[in-house]
matplotlib code that plots the C-alpha trace (Angstrom):
import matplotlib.pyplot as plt

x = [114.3, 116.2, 113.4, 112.3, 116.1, 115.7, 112.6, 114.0, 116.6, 114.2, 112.1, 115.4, 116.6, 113.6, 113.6, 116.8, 116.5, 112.8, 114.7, 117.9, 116.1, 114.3, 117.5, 119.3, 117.1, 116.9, 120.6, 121.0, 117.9, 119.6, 122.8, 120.9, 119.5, 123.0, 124.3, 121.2, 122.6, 119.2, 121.0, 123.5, 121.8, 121.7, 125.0, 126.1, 124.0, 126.1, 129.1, 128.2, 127.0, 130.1, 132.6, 130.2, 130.9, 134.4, 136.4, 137.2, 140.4, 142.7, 143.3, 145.9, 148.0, 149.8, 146.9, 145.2, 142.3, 142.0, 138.0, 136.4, 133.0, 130.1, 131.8, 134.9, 132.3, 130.7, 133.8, 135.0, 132.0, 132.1, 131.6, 133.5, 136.1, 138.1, 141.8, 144.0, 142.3, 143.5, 147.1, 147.5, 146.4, 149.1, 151.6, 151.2, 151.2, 154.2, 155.9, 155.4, 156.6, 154.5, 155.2, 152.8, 149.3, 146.2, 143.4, 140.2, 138.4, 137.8, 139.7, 139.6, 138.1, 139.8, 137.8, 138.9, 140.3, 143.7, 143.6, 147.4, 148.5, 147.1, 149.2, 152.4, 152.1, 151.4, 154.7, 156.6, 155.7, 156.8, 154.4, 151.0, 148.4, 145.4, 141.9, 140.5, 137.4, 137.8, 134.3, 131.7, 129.1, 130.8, 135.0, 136.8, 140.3, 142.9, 144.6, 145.7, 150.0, 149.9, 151.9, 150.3, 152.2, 151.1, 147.1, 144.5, 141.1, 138.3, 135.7, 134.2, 131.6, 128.7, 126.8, 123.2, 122.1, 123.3, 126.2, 129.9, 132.0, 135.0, 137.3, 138.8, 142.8, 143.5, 141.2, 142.3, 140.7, 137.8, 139.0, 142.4, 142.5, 146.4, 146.5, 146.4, 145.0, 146.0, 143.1, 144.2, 144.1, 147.2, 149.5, 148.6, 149.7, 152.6, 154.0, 153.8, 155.8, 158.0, 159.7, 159.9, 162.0, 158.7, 157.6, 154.6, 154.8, 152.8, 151.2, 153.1, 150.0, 147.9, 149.9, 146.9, 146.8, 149.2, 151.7, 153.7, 156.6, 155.9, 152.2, 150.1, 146.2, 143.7, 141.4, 138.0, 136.3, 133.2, 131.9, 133.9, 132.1, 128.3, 129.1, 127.4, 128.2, 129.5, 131.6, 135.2, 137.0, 140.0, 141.2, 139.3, 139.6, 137.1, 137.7, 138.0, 137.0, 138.8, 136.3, 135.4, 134.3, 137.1, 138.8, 141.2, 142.3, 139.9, 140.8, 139.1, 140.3, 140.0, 141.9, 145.1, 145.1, 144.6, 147.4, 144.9, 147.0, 150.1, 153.1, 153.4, 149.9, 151.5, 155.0, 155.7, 152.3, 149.7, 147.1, 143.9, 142.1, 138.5, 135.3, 133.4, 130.1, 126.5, 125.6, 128.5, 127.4, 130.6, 128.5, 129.2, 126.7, 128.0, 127.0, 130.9, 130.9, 129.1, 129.4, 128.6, 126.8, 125.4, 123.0, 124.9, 127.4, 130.7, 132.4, 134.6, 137.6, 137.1, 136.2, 139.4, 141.2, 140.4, 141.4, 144.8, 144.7, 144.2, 146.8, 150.0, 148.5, 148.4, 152.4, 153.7, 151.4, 150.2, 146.5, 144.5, 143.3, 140.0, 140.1, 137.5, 137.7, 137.8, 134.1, 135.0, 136.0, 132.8, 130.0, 132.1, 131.6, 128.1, 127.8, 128.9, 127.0, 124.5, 124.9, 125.6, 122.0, 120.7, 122.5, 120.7, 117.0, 117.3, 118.8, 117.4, 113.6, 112.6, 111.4, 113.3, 116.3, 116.3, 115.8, 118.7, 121.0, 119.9, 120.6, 123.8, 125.1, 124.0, 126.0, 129.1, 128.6, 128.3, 131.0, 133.6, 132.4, 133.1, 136.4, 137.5, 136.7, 138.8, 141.7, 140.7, 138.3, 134.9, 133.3, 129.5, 127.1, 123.8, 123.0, 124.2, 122.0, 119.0, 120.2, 119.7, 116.1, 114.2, 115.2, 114.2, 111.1, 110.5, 111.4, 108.6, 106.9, 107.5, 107.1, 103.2, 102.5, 104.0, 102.2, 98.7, 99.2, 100.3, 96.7, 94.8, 96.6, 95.3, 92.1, 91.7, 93.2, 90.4, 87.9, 89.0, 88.9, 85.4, 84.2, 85.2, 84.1, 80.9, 80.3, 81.2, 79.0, 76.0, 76.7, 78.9, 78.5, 74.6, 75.1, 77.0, 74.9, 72.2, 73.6, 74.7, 71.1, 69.9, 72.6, 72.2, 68.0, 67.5, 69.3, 71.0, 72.0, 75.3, 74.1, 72.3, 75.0, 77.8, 75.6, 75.1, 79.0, 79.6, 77.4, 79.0, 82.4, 81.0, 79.7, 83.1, 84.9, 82.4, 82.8, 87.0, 86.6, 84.5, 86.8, 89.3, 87.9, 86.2, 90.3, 90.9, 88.1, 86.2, 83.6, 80.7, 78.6, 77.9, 77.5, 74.7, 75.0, 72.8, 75.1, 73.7, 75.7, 74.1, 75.0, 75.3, 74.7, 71.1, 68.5, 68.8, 65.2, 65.3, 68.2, 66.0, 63.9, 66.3, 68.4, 64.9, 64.1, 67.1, 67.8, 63.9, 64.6, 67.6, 67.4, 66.7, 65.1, 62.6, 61.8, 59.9, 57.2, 56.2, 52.8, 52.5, 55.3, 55.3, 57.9, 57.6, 60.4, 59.9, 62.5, 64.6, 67.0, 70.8, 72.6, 74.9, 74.5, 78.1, 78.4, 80.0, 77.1, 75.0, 76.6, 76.5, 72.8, 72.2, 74.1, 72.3, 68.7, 70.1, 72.2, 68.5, 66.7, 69.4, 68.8, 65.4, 65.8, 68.2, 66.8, 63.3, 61.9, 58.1, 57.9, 54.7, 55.1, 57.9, 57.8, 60.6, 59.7, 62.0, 59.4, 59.9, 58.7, 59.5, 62.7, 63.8, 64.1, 63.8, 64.5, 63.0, 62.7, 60.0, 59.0, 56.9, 59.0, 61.2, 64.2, 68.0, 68.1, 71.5, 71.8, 75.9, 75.9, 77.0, 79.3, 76.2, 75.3, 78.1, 78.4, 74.6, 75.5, 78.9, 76.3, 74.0, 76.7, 78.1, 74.5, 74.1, 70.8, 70.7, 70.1, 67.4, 66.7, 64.5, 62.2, 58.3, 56.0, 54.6, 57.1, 59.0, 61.9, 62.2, 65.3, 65.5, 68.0, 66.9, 68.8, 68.2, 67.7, 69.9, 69.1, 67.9, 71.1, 70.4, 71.3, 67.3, 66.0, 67.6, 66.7, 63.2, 63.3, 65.2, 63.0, 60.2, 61.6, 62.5, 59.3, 57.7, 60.0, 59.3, 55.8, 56.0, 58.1, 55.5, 52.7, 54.3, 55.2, 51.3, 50.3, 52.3, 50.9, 47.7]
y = [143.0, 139.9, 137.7, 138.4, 137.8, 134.3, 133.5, 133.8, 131.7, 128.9, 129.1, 128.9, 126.5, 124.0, 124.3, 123.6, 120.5, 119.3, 119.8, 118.1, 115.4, 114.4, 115.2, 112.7, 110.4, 110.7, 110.2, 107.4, 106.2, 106.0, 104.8, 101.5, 101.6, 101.6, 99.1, 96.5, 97.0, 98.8, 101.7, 99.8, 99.8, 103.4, 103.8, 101.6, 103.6, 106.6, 105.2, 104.0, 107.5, 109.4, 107.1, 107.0, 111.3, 110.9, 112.6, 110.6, 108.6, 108.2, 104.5, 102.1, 101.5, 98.9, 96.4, 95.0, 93.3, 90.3, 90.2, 86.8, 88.5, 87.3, 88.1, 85.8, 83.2, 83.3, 83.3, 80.3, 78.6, 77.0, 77.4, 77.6, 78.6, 75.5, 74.5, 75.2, 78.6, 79.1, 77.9, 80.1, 83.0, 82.4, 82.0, 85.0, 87.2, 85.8, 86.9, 90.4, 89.6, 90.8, 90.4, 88.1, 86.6, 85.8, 83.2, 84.6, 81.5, 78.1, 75.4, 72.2, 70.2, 70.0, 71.9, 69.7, 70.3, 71.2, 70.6, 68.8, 72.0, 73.9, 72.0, 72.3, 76.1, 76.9, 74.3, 76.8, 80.0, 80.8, 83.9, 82.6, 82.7, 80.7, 80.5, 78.0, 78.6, 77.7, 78.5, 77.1, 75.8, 76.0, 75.1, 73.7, 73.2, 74.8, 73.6, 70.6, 70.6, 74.5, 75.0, 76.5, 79.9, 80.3, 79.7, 82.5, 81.9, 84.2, 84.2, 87.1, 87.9, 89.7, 92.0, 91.4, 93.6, 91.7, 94.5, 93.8, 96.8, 94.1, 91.6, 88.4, 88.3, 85.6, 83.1, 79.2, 76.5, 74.8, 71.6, 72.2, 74.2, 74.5, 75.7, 79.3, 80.7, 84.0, 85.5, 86.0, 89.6, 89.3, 86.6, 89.1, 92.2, 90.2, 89.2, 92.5, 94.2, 91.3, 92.7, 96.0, 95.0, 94.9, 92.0, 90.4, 90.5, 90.3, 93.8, 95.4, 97.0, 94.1, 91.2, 89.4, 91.7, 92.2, 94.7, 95.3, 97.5, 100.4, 100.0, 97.9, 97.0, 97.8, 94.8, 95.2, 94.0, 93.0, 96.3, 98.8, 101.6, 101.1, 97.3, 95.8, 92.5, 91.1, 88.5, 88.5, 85.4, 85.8, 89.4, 91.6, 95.0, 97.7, 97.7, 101.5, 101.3, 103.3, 105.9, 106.8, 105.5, 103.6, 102.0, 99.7, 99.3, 96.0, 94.1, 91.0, 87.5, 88.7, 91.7, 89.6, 87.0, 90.1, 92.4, 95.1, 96.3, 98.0, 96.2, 98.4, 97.8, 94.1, 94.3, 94.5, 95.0, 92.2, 90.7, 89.3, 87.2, 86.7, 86.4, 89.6, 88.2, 88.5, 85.0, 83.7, 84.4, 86.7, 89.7, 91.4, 94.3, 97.4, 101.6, 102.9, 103.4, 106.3, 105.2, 101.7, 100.3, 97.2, 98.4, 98.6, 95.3, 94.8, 91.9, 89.5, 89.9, 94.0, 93.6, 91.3, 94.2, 97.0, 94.8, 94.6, 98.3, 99.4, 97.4, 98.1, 102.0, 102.6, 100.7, 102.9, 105.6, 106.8, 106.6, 105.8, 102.4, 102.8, 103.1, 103.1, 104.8, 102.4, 101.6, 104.3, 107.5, 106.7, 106.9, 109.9, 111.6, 110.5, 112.0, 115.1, 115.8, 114.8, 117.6, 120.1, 119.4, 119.4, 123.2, 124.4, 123.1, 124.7, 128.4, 128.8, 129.6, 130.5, 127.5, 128.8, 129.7, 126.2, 124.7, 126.7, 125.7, 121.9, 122.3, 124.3, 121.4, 118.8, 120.1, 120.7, 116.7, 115.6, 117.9, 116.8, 113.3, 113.1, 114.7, 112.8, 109.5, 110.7, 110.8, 107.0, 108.1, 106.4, 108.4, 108.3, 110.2, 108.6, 108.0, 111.8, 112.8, 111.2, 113.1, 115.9, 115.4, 114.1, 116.3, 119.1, 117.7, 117.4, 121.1, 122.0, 119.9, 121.8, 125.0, 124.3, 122.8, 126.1, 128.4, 126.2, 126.9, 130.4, 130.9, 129.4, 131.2, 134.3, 133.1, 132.8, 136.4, 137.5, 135.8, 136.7, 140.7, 140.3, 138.9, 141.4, 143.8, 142.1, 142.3, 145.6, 146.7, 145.1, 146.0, 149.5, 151.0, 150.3, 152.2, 155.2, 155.8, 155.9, 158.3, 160.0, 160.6, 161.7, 164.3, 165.9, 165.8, 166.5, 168.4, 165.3, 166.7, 165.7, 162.3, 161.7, 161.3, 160.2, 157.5, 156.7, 156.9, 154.8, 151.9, 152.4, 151.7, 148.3, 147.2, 148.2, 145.8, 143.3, 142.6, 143.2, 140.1, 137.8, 138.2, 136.8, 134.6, 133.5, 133.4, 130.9, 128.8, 126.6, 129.2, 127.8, 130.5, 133.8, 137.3, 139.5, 143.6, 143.4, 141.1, 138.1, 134.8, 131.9, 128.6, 127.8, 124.1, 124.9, 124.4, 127.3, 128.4, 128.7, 130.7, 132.9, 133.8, 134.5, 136.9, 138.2, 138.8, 140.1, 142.4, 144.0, 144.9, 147.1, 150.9, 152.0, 155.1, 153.3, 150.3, 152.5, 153.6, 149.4, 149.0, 145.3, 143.4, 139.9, 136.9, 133.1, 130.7, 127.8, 124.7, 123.1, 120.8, 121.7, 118.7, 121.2, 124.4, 124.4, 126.5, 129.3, 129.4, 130.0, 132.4, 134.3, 134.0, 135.0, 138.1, 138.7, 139.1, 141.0, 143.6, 144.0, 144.3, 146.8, 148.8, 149.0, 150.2, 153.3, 154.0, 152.9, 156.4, 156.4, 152.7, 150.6, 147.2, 145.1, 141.3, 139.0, 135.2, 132.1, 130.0, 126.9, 126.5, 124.1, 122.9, 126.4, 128.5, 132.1, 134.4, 137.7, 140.8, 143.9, 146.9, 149.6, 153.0, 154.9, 152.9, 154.3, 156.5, 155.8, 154.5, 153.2, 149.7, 149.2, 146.6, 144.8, 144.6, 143.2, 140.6, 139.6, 138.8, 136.9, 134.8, 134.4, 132.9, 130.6, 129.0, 128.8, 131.3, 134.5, 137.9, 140.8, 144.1, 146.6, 149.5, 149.2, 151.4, 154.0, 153.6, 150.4, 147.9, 144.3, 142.3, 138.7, 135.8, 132.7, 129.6, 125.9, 123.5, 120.0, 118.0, 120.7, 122.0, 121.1, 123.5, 122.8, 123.5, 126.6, 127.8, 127.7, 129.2, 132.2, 132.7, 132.5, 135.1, 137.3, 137.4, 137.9, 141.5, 142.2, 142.3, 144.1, 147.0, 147.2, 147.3, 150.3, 152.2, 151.9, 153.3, 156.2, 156.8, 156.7]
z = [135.3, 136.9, 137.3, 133.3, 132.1, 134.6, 133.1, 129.2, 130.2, 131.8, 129.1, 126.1, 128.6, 128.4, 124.5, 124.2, 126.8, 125.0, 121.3, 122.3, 124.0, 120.4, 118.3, 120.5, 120.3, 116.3, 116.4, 118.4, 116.1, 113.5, 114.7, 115.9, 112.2, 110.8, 113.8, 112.5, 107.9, 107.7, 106.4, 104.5, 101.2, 101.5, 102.1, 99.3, 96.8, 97.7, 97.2, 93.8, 93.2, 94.3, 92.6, 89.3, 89.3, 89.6, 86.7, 83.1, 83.7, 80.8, 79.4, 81.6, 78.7, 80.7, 79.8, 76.8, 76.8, 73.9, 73.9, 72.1, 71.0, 68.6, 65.6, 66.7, 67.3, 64.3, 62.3, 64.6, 64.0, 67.4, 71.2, 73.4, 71.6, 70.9, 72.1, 68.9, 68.5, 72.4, 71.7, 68.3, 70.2, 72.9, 70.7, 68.2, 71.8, 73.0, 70.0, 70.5, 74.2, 76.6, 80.4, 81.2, 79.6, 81.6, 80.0, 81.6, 80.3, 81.7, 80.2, 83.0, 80.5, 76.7, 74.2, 70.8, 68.5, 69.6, 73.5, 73.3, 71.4, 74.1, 76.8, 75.0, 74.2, 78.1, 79.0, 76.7, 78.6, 82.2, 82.1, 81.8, 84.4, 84.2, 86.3, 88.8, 90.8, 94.7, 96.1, 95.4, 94.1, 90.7, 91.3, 88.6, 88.1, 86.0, 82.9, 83.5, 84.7, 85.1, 88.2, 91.2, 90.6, 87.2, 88.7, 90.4, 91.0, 89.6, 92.1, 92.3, 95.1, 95.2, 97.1, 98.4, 96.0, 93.1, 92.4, 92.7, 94.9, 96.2, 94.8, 96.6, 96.4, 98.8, 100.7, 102.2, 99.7, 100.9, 100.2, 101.9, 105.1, 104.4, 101.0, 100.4, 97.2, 95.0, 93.1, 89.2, 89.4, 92.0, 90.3, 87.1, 89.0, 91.0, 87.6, 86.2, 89.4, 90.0, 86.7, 88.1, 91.2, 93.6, 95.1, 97.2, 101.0, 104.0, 105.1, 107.7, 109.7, 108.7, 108.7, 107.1, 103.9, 101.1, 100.1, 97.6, 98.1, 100.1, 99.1, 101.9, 100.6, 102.8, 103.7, 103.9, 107.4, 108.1, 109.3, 107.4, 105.9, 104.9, 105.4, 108.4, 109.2, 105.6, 104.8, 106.0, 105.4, 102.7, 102.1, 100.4, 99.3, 97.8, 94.2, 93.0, 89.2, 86.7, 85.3, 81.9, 78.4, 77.7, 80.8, 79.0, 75.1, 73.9, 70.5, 69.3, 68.3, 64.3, 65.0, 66.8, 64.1, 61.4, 62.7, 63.2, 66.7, 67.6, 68.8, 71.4, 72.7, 73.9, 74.5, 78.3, 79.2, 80.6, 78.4, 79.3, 77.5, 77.6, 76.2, 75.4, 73.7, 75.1, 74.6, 77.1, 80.6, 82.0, 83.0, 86.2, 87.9, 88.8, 88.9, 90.0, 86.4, 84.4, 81.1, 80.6, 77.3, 78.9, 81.1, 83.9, 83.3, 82.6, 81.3, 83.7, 81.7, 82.2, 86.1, 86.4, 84.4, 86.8, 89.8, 88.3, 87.1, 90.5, 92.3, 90.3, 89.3, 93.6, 93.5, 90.9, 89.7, 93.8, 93.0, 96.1, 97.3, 99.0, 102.5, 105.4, 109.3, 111.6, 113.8, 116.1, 114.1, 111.7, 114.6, 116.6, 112.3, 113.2, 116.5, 115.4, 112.9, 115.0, 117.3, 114.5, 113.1, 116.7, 117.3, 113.5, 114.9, 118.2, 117.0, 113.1, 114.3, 110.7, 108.2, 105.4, 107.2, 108.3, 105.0, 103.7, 106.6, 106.3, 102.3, 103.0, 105.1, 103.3, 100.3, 102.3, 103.9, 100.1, 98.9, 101.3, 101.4, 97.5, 97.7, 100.8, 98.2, 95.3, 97.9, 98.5, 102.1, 102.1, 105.0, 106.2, 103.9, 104.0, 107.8, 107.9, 105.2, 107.3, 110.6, 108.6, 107.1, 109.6, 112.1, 109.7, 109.2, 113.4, 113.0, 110.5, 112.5, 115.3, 113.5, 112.3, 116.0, 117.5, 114.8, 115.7, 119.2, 118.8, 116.7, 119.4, 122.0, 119.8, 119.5, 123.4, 123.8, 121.2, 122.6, 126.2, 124.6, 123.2, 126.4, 128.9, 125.9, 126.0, 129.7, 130.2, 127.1, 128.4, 132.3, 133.4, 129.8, 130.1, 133.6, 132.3, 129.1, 131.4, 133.7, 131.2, 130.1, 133.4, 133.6, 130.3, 131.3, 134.7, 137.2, 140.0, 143.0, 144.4, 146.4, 143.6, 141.1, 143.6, 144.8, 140.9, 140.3, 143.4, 142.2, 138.5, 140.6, 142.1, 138.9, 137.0, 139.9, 140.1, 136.2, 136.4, 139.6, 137.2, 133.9, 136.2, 137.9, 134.3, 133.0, 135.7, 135.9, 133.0, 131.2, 131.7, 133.5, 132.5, 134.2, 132.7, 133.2, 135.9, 138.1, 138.2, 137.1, 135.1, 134.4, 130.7, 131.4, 131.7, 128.6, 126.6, 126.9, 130.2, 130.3, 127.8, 130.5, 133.0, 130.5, 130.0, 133.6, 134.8, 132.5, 132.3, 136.3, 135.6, 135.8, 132.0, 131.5, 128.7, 130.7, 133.0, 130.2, 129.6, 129.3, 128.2, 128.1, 126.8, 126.7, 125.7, 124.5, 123.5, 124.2, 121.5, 121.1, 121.6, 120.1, 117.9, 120.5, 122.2, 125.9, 123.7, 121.8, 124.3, 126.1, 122.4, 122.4, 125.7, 125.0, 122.1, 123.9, 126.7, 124.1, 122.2, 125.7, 126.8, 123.4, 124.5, 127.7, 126.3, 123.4, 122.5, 123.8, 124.2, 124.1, 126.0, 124.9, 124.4, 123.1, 123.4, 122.1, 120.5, 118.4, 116.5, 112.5, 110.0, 111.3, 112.2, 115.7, 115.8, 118.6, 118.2, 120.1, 118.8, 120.4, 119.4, 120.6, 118.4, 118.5, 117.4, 114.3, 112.9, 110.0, 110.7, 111.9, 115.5, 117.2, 118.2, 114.7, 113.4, 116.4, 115.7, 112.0, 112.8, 115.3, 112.9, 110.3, 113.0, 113.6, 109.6, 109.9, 109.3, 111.2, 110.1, 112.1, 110.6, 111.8, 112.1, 110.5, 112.4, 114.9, 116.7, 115.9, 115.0, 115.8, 114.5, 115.0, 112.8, 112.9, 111.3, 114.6, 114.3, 111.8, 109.3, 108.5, 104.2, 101.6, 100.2, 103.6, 104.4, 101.0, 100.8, 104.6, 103.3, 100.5, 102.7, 105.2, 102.0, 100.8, 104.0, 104.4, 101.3, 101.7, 104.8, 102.9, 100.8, 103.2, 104.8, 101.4, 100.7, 104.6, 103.9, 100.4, 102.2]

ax = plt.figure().add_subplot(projection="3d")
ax.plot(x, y, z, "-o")
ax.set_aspect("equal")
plt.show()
């Protein structure tokens, strides 16, 4: 009982090892993968995904955006926009005194007429921001004599995919090592919580990012979340898009001049202005946002908007900046995960069970991955995700390769059945149905039939020593009922003859009554006959010479021959005594036909008028295995009975 409960445990023991071995190995896989950014499109995809089924979010009231679109154009009649239609804008908004205006449009060079209107209107207002552009290729200027504070640039940087997931709100200017820039979503934001008491500082657990109040911004390195290895000059921060189909309240250029707004819209809030029209090239890419009408684009003057909407909403409204783990929390997430797969693979045996546990955890992974990002966590989903599939698919994997070697372990332990059926069938059984016979016929004296059962005891242990040996050895020899042990590697027709031979010596009752016995076999080729094969055909002859022997009673001749016609081989065994009455088909039968499909031929036995038995085993020889071939054989052979059966129905009329 110990050495079976030792044994279990080896053998869970070495699964467990063998399976944790390749699970391990598919985790570090896929770390290395997400080490190298291979996985870091991925991972970008599903954050894009998980913010785009975030809840609706309500408008930020606290901004207006003034949008210059193709109708504004139109009515203009000009583009750009020119400088007096600028400065009148600006100075309607001011009236309605909002907290501070940002011009979203490039204005280094004058845009007549009206470009000294312009200047004069901006000198007027302490709370206006304008745009430069630091990196380049394409930097230009501000307005000319707008002071430094009242400037941001509007770089915006992409992705390698062409999408837009960060904004820039401070970087040193190329030109001037010493000079450091504000982005014009912060001098927006600063403007608008400078009123409110709350002012810009240096972080306080980053002293290279930004805070403002009690709010620090959370900078973006180069490997934080599905990042790997991305720019991290300046500070950046994930921008978390507001959600929805209508992020921010938009008028037009018609509408400000008409007085088709709301006072309230403008006063103490911050307007953008921008331009809004397909033709002018201010389209951004992203997918955080499910409802978009531009195929996936928004505006610059929008992505500029949400930058600002998510800085002063975290100051004063608490909702979360998007944050990342550091290196080492993300890969031990990975790890364990890792292992949690690893346990399912090794304890779920069933395919289905597994499936469900895979798709159980991968819901729960997504589930608190997406929740964990509404608080403002980005976690690792994708490399996770991966973990999960492929070492699902190494299980089924596993699974079909067990199942395949569980069917052939079958199939050995069927064939290995049949076998020792086989051999004791044609050797003690042969014996004992013999003995049998001599017991029920004639009176055996005591030697007699101990001496008999003594010899069936040899033969019985003499077959039991050659199935093992035959289980621990290659099988390429056979032992026929009468002892002796050929080699299978030998051309079939000669093992014919020595099936033939051996088994025409063995004590039968009927074999004693031959007369004439003939046997010829001719050689053929054996490109396609495998040694299983001919061990089945060997057996075959000596079950039909044993049959004989037992039960052809009266019989005097006997023919056993294997002749060649037409492409064809047939191996045929007749005899002319009365053969078995029973109509039931015998294991012997059955085997014969399940031969005789295997070689593609077919198998006939059928009684002989007055008296005798024919047993036939035809088969097409290599290279005369087609359909039109074996056809016109069959036919042939079916005619041939046929005509025999009616050759005897007329005898017996006679």
């Amino acid at each position: 009982m110990q050495q079976d409960i030792w044994t279990l445990f080896k053998e869970k023991f070495t699964i467990w090892r063998l399976g944790g071995r390749l699970g391990l190995v598919v985790v570090v896989l896929v770390i290395i993968a997400r080490l190298s950014g291979w996985l870091q499109f991925l991972e970008l995809v599903t954050f894009d995904t998980f913010l785009s089924w975030r809840p609706y979010e309500p408008i930020d009231e606290r901004i207006l955006i003034v949008g210059i679109n193709e109708a504004d154009i139109k009515r203009v009649g000009k583009y750009p926009i020119p400088d007096r239609e600028i400065a009148e804008l600006i100075k309607k908004l001011q009236t309605y005194k909002p907290i501070v205006i940002g011009l979203d449009i490039a204005r280094n060079v004058p845009v007549e007429p009206g470009h000294v209107e312009l200047v004069e209107a901006l000198k007027q207002s302490k709370s206006f921001i304008g745009i430069e552009k630091v990196l380049p290729p394409d930097q230009f200027s501000s307005i000319p004599n707008l002071p430094l504070e009242q400037v941001g640039f509007s770089d915006i940087i992409p992705d390698k995919d062409g999408k837009y997931r960060r904004t820039l709100l401070g970087a040193l200017s190329p030109q001037n090592p010493n000079d450091y820039k504000f982005s014009f979503p912060l001098r927006l934001a600063e403007a608008y919580l400078s009123q409110k008491g709350i002012v810009l500082e240096n972080g306080k657990l980053d002293r290279q990012t930004m805070k403002f109040g009690k709010t620090e911004l959370p900078r973006l390195l180069s490997n934080s979340g599905g990042y790997v290895g991305t720019d991290a000059e300046g500070v950046k921060v994930l921008l978390n898009f507001r959600n929805g189909k209508e992020r921010f309240r938009t008028v037009s250029l018609n509408d400000i001049k008409t007085g088709n707004f709301q006072p309230e819209w403008i006063r103490d809030r911050i307007v953008t202005l921008g331009m809004t029209a397909i033709s002018a090239p201010d389209l951004f890419y992203t997918s955080a946002i499910s409802e978009l009408q531009l195929h996936g684009q928004i505006y610059g003057v929008e992505f500029h908007a949400h930058a600002v909407s998510q800085i002063i909403s975290a100051v004063m409204d608490g909702r979360p900046l998007l944050r990342t783990w550091s290196e080492e929390w993300e890969y031990l997430w990975i790890l364990g995960w890792g292992f949690i797969t690893i346990g399912l693979s090794l304890t779920i045996k069933s395919p289905w069970r597994n499936l469900f546990a895979v798709s159980l955890s991968s819901l729960g992974l997504i589930a608190i991955s997406y929740y964990a990002l509404l608080w403002g966590w980005w976690i690792p989903v994708a490399p996770i995700l991966l973990i999960l599939g492929i070492n699902f698919v190494d299980f089924l994997s596993a699974c079909y390769q067990y199942e395949q070697s569980l069917k052939a372990q079958i199939a050995i332990r069927q064939h290995t059945i049949e076998m020792a059926f086989t051999e004791i069938h044609n050797g003690p059984l042969q014996t004992l149905a013999v003995l049998l016979r001599n017991v029920q016929d004639r009176d055996l004296s005591k030697e007699e039939l101990l001496t008999d059962i003594k010899n069936l005891n040899l033969e019985i242990r003499d077959v039991g020593e050659y199935l093992t040996r035959q289980t621990l050895n290659i099988k390429e020899s056979l032992r026929l009922g009468s002892g002796l042990k050929i080699d299978l590697k030998r051309p079939i027709h000669e093992l014919f003859y020595e099936v033939y031979s051996s088994t025409i010596e063995r004590n039968f009752p009927y074999f004693q009554t031959l007369k004439a016995k003939v046997r010829s076999f001719e050689p053929l080729e054996e490109q396609f006959l495998t040694i299983e094969r001919k061990r089945e055909l060997c057996q075959f002859l000596e079950e039909a010479l044993c049959n004989i022997g037992k039960h052809a009673e009266g019989v005097t001749r006997l023919s056993a021959t294997g002749t060649k016609q037409q492409g064809w081989y047939s191996l045929k065994i007749k005899d002319n005594g009365l053969g078995i009455r029973s109509n039931c088909e015998s294991k012997g039968t059955r085997d014969s036909k399940n031969l005789a499909k295997l070689l593609g031929g077919y198998f006939n036995r059928e009684r002989m008028t007055p008296k005798g038995t024919v047993c036939e085993l035809t088969w097409p020889l290599a290279g005369n295995r087609s359909w039109i071939s074996t056809m016109k054989f069959r036919l042939k052979a079916y005619f041939q009975r046929k005509l025999r059966f009616l050759t005897k129905t007329l005898q017996r009329n006679v």
